[in-house]
Each structure stands twice: as C-alpha cells, then as structure tokens.
TORMIDO-397452 format. One record per residue (C-alpha): residue number from 1; residue in three letters; x, y, z. Coordinates in pm, whole numbers, plus 32768, in hexadecimal, padded with zeros to 4 digits. Layout:
N
[NUM, ALA, [X, Y, Z]]
...
This chain:
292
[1, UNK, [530C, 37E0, 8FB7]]
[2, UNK, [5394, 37E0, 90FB]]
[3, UNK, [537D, 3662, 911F]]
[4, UNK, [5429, 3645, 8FD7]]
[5, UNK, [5556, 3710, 904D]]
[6, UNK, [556E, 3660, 91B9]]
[7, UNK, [5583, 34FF, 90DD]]
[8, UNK, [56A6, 357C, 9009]]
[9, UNK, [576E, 362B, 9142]]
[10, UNK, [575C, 34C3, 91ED]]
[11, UNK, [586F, 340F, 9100]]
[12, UNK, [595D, 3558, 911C]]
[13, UNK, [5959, 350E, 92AA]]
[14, UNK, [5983, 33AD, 92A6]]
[15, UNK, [5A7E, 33A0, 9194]]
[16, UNK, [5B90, 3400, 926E]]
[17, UNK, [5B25, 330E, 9397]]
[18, UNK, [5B48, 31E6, 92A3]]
[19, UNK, [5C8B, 3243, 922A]]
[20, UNK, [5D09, 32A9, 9344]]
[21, UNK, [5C8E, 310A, 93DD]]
[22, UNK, [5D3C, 3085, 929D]]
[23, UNK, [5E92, 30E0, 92C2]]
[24, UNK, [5EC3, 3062, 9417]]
[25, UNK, [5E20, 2F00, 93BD]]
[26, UNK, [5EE5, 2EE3, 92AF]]
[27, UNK, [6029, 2F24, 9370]]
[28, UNK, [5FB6, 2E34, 945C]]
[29, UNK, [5F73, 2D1B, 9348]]
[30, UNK, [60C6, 2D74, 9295]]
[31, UNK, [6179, 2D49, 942E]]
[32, UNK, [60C2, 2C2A, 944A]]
[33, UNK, [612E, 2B57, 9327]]
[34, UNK, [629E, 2BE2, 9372]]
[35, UNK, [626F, 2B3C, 94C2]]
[36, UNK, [61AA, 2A04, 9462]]
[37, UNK, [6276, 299E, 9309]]
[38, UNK, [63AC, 2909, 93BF]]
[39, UNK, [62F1, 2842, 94A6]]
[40, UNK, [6206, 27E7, 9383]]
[41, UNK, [6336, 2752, 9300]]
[42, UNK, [63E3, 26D0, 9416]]
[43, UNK, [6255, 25ED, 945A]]
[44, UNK, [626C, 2578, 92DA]]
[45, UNK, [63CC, 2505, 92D9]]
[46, UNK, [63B1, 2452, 93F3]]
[47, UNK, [62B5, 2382, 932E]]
[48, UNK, [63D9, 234C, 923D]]
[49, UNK, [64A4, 2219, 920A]]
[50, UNK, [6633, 2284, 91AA]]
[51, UNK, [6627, 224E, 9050]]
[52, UNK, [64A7, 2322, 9049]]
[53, UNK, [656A, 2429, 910B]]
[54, UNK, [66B7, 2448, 903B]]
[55, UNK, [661E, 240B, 8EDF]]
[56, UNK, [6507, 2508, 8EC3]]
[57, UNK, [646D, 2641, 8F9F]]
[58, UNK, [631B, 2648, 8FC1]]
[59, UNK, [61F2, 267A, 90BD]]
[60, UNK, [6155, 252D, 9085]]
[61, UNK, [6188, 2469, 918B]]
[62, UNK, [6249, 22FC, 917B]]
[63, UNK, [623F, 2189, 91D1]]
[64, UNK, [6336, 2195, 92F0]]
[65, UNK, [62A7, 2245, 9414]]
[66, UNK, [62A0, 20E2, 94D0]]
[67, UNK, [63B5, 2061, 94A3]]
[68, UNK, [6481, 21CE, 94C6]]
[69, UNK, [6395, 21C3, 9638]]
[70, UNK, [6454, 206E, 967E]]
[71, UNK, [6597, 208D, 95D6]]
[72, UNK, [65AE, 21FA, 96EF]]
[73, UNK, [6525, 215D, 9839]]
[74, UNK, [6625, 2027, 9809]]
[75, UNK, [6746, 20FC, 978E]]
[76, UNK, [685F, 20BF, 98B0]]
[77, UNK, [6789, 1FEA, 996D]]
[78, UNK, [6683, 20E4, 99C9]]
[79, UNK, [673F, 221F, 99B0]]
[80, UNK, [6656, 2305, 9942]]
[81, UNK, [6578, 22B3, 9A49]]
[82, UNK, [66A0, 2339, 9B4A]]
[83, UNK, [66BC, 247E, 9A7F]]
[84, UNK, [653A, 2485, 9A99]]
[85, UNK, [655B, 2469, 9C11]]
[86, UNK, [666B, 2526, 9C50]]
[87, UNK, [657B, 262D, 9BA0]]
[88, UNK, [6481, 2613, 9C79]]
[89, UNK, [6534, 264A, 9D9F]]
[90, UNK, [65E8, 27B6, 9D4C]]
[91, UNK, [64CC, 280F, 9C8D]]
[92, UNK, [63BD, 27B5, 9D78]]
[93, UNK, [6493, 2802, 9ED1]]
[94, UNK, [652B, 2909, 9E61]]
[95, UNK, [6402, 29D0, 9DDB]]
[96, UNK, [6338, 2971, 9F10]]
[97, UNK, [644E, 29E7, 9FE8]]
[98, UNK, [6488, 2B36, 9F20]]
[99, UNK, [630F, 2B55, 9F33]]
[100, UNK, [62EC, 2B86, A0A2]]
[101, UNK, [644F, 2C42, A0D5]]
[102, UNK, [638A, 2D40, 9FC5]]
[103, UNK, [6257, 2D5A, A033]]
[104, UNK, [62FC, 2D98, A19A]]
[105, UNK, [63FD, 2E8E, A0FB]]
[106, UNK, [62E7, 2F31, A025]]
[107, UNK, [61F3, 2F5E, A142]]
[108, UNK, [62EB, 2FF3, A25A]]
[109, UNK, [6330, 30D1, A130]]
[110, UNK, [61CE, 312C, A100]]
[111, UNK, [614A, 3160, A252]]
[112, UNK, [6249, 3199, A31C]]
[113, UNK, [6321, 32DB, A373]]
[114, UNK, [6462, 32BA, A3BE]]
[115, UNK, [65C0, 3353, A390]]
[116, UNK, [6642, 332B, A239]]
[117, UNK, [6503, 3296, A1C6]]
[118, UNK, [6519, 3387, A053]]
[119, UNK, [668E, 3335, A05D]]
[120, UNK, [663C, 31B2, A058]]
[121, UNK, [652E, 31E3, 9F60]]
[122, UNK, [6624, 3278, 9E66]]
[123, UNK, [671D, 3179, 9EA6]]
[124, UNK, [6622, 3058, 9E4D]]
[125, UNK, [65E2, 312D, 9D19]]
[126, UNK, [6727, 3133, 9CCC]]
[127, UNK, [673E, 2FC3, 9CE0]]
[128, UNK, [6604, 2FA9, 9BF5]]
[129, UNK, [66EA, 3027, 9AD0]]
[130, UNK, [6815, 2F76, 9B21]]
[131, UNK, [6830, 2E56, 9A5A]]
[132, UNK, [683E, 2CE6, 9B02]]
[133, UNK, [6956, 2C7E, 9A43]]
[134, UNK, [6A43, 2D8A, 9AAF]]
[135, UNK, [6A27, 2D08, 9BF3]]
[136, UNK, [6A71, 2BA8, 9BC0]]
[137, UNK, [6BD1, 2BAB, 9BB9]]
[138, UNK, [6BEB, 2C75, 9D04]]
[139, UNK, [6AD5, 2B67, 9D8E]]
[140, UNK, [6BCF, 2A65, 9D41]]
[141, UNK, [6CD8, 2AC7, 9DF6]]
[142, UNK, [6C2D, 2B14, 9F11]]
[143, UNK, [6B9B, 29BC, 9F2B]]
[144, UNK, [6CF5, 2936, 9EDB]]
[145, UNK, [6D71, 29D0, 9FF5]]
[146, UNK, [6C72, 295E, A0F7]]
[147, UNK, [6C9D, 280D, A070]]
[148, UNK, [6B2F, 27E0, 9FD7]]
[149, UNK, [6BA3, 27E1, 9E4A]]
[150, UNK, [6B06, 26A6, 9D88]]
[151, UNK, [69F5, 266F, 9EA6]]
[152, UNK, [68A0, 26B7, 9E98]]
[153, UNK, [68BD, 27EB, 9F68]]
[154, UNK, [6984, 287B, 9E53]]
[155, UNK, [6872, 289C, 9D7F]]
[156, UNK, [6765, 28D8, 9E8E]]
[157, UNK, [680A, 29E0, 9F6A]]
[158, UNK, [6825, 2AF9, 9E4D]]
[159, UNK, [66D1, 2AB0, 9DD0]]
[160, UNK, [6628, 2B2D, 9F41]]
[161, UNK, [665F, 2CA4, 9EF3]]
[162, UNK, [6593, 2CFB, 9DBF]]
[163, UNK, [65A4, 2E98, 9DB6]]
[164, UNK, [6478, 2E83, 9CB2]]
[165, UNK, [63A6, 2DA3, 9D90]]
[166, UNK, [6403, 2E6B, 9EBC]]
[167, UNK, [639F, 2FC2, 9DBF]]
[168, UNK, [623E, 2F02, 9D56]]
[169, UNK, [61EE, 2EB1, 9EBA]]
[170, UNK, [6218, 3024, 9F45]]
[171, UNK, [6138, 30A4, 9E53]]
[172, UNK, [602B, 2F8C, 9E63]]
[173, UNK, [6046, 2FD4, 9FE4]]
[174, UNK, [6013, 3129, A009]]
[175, UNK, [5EF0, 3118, 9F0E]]
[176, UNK, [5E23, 2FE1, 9F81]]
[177, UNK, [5E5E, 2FEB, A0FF]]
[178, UNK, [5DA8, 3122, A188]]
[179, UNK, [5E77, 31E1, A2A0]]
[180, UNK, [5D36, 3211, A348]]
[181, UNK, [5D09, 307A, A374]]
[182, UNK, [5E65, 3070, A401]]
[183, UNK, [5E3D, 3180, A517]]
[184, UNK, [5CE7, 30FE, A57E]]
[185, UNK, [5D7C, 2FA4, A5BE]]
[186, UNK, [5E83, 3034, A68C]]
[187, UNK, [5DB0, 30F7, A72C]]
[188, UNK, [5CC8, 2FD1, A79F]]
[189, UNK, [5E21, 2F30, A810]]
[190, UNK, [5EBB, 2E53, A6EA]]
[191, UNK, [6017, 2E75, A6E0]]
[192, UNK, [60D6, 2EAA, A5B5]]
[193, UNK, [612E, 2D30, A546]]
[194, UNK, [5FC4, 2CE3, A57A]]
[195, UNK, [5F29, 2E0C, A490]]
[196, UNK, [604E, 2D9F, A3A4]]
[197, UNK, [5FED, 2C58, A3B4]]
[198, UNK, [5E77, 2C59, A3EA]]
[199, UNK, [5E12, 2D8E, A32F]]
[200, UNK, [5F15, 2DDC, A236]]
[201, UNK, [5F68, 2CCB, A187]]
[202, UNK, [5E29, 2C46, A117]]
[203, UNK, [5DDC, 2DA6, A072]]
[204, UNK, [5F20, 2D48, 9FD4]]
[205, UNK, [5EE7, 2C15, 9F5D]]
[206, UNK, [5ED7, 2C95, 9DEE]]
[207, UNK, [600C, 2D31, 9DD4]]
[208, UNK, [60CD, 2C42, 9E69]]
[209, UNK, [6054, 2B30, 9D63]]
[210, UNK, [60E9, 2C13, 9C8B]]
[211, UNK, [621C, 2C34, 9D08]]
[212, UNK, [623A, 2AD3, 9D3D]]
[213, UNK, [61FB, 2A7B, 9BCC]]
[214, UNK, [62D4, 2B6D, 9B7F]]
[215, UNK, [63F3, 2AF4, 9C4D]]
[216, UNK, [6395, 298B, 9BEA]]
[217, UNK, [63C0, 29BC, 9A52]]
[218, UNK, [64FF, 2A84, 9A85]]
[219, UNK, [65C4, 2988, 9B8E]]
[220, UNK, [6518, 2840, 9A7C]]
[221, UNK, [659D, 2910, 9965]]
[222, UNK, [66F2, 298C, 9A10]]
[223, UNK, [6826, 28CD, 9968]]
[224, UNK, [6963, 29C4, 99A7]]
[225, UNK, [6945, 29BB, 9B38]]
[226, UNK, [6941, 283B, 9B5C]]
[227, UNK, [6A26, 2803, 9A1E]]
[228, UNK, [6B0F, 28CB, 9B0A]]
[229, UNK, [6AC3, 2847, 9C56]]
[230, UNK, [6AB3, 26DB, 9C03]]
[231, UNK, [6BB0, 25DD, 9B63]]
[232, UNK, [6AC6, 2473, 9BE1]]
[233, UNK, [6A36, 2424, 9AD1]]
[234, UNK, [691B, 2386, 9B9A]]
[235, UNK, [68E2, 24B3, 9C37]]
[236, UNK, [6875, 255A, 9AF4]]
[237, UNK, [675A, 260F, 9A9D]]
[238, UNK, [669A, 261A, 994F]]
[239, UNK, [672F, 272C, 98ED]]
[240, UNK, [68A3, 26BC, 9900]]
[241, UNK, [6835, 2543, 98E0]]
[242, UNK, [67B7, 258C, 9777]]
[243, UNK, [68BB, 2675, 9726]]
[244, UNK, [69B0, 2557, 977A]]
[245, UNK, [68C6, 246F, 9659]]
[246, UNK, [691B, 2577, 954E]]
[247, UNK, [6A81, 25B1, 95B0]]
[248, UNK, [6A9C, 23FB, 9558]]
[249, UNK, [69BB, 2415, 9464]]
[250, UNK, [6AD6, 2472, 9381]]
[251, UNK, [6B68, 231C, 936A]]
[252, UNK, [6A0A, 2285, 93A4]]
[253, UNK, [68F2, 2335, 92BB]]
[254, UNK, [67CC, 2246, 9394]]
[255, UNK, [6869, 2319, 94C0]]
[256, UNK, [67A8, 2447, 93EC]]
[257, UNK, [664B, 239F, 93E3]]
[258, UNK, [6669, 2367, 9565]]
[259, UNK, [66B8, 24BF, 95CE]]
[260, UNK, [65A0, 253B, 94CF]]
[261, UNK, [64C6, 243D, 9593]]
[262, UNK, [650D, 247F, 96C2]]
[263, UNK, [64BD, 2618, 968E]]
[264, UNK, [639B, 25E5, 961F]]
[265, UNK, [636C, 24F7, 9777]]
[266, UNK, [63F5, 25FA, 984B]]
[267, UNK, [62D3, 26ED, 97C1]]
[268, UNK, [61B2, 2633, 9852]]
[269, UNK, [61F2, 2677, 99C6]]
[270, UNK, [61F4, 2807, 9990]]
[271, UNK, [60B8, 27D4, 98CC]]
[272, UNK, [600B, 271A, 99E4]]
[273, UNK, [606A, 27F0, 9AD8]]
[274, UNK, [5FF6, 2944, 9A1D]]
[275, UNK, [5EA6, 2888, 99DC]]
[276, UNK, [5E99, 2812, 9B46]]
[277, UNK, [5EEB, 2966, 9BDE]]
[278, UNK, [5E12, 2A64, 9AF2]]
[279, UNK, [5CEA, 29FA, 9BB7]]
[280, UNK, [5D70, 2ADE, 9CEC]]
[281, UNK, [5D94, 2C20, 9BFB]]
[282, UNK, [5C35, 2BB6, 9B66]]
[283, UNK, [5BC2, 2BA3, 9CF3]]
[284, UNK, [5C87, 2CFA, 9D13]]
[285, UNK, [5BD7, 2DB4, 9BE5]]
[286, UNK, [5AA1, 2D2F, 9C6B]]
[287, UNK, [5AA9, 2DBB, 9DB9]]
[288, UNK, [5B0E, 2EFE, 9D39]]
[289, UNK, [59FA, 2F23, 9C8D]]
[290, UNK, [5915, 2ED2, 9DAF]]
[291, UNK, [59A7, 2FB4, 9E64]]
[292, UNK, [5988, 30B4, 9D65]]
C-alpha cells in the first residue's frame, strides 16, 4: 500500500516542474522565430532574381543568388567593397579601442578607492540609459567645431566611451579578479600597471570578449551617427551605404535586389565572429566549473 501511494504522489510533484520548464521554452522558441524570420527572409531574397522578388513572396529560395553576388560587388566599380571596409575599420577599431578604455574604466572602478568613485559609477549608469541617438546631434557639433566632421575620427572618437561596456567590465572585475591576488602581487613588489597588466586582464579575458562583441555589432549596425558625421560617399559604411541603395532604388527597382543582397552579405561577418569568439565563454564556463 505504501508503495502504491509513493507511485501516485510522484506525478503531483513533477507536474509543476514540467510546466513550469514549458513556458519558458516556449517563450524562447516564440523570441526566437521573432528574431530569426526577418533574416530568414532577408537570406531567401537574396537568392531572388527582380522579377522572383516583386512578383510573388515566398520562402523558397530563387535562381539569382549569383548573379545578385556579382551584379553588388561591381555596382560603382567596387563600392560595396569600400562600405565593407569602411566597416571594418569603426567596427573593428572602434570596439577594440572601447574594449580596453572599459576594461580599464571598469577595473579602476572595481578595485580601486578613490574620491568620487560611487559618484562616477552612477554617472556611467546614467549613461547606460541614455540613448545613443540623443547624443548624436551634440557629437556633431562638437566634431564640427574641432574640425574632424566627415573624417574617420568622427565616427571613431564617440564610439571609445561605451557606459555599458565600462558597467559590464566593473562587475566582471570585481567578481573574477580576487582582491586577495591583487594585494599579494603588490606585496611581492608588482606595481600597479604590471598586476593590471599581468594579473588582471587575463582573468578578464571573458568579459572583455563580451564587451567587444558587443561594441562590434552595435558600431557594424550603427547608421544615424555616421549618416550624420559623413557626407563622402566613399567613406560610407554598410549601414548608410545600403541605405543610400534603397533611397535610388525608387527610380531603379534592381537598386532593391542589391541592398537586399548586400544585408544579407553584411550578416555573415557578425556570424563569424560570434562563432569565432563563443569558444572563450565555452573556455570561461569550463574553468568555472573546475574551479567549482
């Protein structure tokens, strides 16, 4: 009798757990496919020739990926290959540099005490919910009146100071560089570039590939700072450089193809990079959980 009852109590008990497993996974598919639909899309109609991508909508893919691929890399003699470039370089020097000014920022904030050290904090956290594009405008004129507006430096300079990455690096800091570690280096005579250099950053390795991708996707996917900053069309980024396709593309329809084509080309460097970089967080995880 008693084993009878124990078997029947064991479905009341787990019940809950599986509901409870459902609902999350199901929000999870349902964010997924809100996420994933558009660029779905935007991969399929890139496989589209103009009359497949005017006369019908549909997830099958078309006959014109090739010739879309060629028609976009020789559009204005190589154009899209600037934009491309152009790219690369905020994106990739700007997120490196905002990297290292946050994980500096984040760890003087962490480990260091210092007058008006909570006053700074809250200022960076006031910067977190400040959004970007309320500060372009001001950004402009300043650069306008130092003389930098439509350079390179335009676009860079604003991107160094990311409050968020500055945020994430103070609190991967103060929890994955031990206080201890730092005083006993000190105390055997490092000084404090060296324990910054030689101790703390490879503990923060982690979090600073996250802040870097993070920086990376939002100065590739940025379009109202340089659409501001720049009027050289060759100095262009994707963002503005496709934007520019769409804004023709109403007196040339093929214009519409090319843009889609070139989105869906713009995709495939964020993709390699996320794939590229997980292996540090998988590293990370790991490590935890020897140390644990």
């Amino acid at each position: 009798m008693t084993t009878t009852t124990a078997s029947r109590a064991v479905p009341t008990r787990t019940a809950p757990r599986t509901r409870g497993r459902v609902v999350p996974t199901v929000a999870l598919i349902l964010g997924a496919l809100y996420c994933l639909v558009p660029v779905a899309w935007v991969v399929v109609a890139s496989t589209k020739t103009s009359s497949e991508l005017f006369t019908s909508f549909t997830f099958l893919p078309g006959t014109g990926l090739w010739e879309n691929l060629q028609d976009l890399f020789a559009y204005g003699d190589g154009q899209y290959l600037r934009w491309a470039l152009n790219s690369l370089v905020f994106a990739g020097v700007g997120a490196l540099a905002s990297t290292l000014v946050s994980t500096m920022a984040g760890y003087a904030l962490a480990k260091y005490d210092f007058p008006g050290r909570q006053v700074a904090f809250y200022a960076i956290l006031g910067g977190v919910l400040l959004p970007g594009i309320v500060l372009a405008v001001p950004q402009y004129l300043l650069m306008a009146k130092i003389g930098l507006a439509g350079s390179y430096w335009s676009v860079l300079l604003p991107c160094l100071i990311s409050p968020f990455g500055i945020f994430l690096a103070r609190v991967f800091a103060a929890s994955a560089v031990p206080s201890d570690t730092i005083e006993a280096a000190r105390i055997d005579g490092a000084h404090d570039a060296r324990v910054f250099t030689s101790i703390a950053l490879p503990m923060m390795v982690p979090g600073m590939v996250t802040v870097f991708l993070l920086q990376f996707v939002g100065i590739w996917n940025n379009f109202l700072l340089p659409f501001i900053m720049l009027s050289d069309e060759s100095k262009y980024p994707l963002t503005v450089g496709l934007y520019t396709l769409l804004s023709k593309g109403s007196g040339t329809p093929s214009l519409y193809s090319l843009a889609i084509v070139g989105a869906a080309v713009a995709i495939v460097p964020l993709v390699a990079m996320i794939l590229f970089l997980q292996r540090y967080w998988r590293l990370d995880l790991i490590s935890g959980g020897l140390k644990g």
